[in-house]
N, C-alpha and C positions, 0 to 999 in steps of 0.2 A: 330835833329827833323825838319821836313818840318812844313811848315803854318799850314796845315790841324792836326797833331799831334800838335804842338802850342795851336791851338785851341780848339782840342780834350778834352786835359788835363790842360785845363787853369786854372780850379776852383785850382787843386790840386800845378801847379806849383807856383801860387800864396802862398801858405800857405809857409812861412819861414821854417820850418821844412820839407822840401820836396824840394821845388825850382827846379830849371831846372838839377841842377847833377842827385838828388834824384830820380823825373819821368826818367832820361833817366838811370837809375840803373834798374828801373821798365821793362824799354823796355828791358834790357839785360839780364832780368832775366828768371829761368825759375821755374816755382810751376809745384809739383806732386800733383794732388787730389785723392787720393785713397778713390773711393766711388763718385754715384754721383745720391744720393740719397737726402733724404730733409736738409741732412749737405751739400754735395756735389752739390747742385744744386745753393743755395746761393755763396757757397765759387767761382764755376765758373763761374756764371754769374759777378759778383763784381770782381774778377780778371783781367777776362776780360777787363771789364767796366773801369778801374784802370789804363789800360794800361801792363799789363805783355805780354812783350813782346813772352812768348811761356808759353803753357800750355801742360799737359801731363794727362788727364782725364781718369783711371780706373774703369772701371764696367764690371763684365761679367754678368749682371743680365739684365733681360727684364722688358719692361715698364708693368705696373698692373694696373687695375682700382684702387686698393684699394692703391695706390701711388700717385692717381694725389690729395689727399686731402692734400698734405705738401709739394710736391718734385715739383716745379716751373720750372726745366728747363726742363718741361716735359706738353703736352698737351695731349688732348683725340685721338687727330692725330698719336700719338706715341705708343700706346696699341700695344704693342706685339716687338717694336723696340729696338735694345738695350740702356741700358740710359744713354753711354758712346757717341754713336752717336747721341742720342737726345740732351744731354746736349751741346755738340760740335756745333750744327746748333744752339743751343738757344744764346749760348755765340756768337757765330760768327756776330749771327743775332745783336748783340748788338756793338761787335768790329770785325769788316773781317779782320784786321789790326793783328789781332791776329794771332799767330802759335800755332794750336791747335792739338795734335796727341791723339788718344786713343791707349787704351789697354783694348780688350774686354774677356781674360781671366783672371781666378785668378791671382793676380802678389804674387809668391811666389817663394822661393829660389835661383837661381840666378838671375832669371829675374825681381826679386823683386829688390837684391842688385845693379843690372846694373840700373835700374830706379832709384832708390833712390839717385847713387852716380851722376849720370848725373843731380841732381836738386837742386838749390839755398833753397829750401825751401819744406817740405812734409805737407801735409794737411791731419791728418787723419780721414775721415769722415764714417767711416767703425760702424759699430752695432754689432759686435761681437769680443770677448776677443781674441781668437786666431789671428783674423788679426790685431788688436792692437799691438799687444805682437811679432809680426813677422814684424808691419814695426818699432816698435819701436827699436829693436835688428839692422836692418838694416839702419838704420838713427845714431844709435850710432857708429856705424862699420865704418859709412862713415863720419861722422863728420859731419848730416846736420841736420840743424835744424828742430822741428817736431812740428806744433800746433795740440794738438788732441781737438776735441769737440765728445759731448756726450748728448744724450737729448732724457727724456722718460718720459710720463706720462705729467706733469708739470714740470718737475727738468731739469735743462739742467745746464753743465760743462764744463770748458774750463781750461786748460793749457799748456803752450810752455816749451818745451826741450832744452836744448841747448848745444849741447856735444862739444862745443867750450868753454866752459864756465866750468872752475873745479870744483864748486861747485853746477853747476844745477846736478837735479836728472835727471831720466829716469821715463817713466812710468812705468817698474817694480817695481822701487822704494813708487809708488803711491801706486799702486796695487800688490803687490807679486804674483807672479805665485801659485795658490792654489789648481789646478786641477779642481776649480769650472767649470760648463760647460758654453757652450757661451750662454744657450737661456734663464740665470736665469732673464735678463730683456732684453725682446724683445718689437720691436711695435708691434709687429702682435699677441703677446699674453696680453701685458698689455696695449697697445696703446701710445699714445702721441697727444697733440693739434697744431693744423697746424702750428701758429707763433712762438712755440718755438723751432723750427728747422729752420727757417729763424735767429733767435736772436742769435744765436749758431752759428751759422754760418757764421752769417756775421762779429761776433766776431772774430773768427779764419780769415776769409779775412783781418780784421785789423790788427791783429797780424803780418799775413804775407807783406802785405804793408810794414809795420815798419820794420820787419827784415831786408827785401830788399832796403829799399828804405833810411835808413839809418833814420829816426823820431822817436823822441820819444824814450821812455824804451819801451825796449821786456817786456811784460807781467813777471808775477816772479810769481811762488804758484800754489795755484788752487782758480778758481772763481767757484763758485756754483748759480745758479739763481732757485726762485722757485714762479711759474708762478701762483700759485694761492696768496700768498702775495707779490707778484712784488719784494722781498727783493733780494738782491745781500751777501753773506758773501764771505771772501778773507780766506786761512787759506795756510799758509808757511808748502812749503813739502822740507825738508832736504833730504840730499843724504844719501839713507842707505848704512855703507860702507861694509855689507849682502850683496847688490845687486848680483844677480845671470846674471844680463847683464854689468851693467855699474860697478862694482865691479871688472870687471876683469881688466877696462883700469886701473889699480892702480900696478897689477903685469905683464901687458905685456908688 
């Protein structure tokens, strides 16, 4: 690290738990943010901001009016832009220092896998079960770890994967594949309040920090927050060894 990175990441290289190995793990890291949306727009602004040394930002979606009430790395300037290259200029604008690439299609099937396996860490900030369920599958494949977050209405969700780990589950594990469809809880049909996709979110950036940067417990379970009593519950998810993903690593 030069002066200017010195001083960049002074608060955080101070912290005992981090120190100067830790930030320069940060710099040599690299996070996937699939989504960069009101999950996605926290998680890459605060990576940035972190010092992760490369980012890899997916969205093939366009900026919306009815997006700038939550999703922050996005301004009224940005109507009609896509929010992979919106988000990219917001984070940038925050750290230039950053290597930031998008991906402005759906990332799915191999192009999903080559992503996934090129990154220290996935961030899933996606709103529908199907892309859930497809980076979850590819994050186990490749052995990388996955913080998903999730937040609708008032309720918002967090927890980390860790397919290096024998005992963590998978998110099919959470959720079993049920054939439920993906829009049974949307924003755009049941809504959500603007700060609790910021809290969600910058949850999952913490997460990711730790993983990478070596501080701290990786998160364990699922956290649930619910925005109209401020309450936080923790509740331990076991590996089903049903799992119809992570099930298989037991016989291959």
């Amino acid at each position: 690290m030069n002066d200017e990175e010195l001083l960049r990441y002074s608060r955080q290289i101070m912290l005992e738990q981090v120190d100067i190995a830790g930030q320069q793990r940060l710099l040599d890291g690299h996070a996937l943010v699939v989504g960069a949306g009101g999950l996605g727009s926290p998680v890459a602004l605060y990576l940035a901001a972190a010092g992760f040394g490369r980012l890899t930002i997916a969205d093939a979606d366009v900026v919306e009016l009815s997006n700038l009430q939550r999703q922050i790395a996005h301004g009224t300037d940005d109507l009609g832009r896509l929010k992979a290259e919106s988000a990219r200029q917001a984070a940038l604008g925050l750290n230039p220092g950053c290597r930031i690439e998008t991906v402005t299609a759906h990332l799915e099937g191999e192009a999903l896998a080559t992503a996934v396996a090129t990154a220290d860490v996935v961030l899933d900030c996606t709103d529908r079960f199907s892309s859930r369920y497809a980076v979850n599958a590819a994050c186990r494949e490749a052995g990388v770890p996955l913080v998903s977050g999730a937040a609708i209405r008032f309720s918002g969700q967090l927890a980390v994967f860790e397919p290096r780990d024998a005992e963590s589950p998978c998110y099919a594990c959470l959720y079993p594949p049920d054939g439920a469809g993906d829009e049974v809880l949307s924003c755009a049909e049941s809504g959500v309040v603007a700060p609790l996709v910021g809290l969600i979110g910058s949850f999952q950036a913490l997460e990711a920090i730790k993983l990478v940067s070596g501080a701290g417990r990786v998160h364990q379970g699922l956290s649930t927050f619910d925005g109209l009593t401020g309450r936080w519950r923790h509740f331990r998810v076991p590996r089903d060894p049903g799992c119809p993903v992570c099930a298989r690593d037991e016989t291959a």
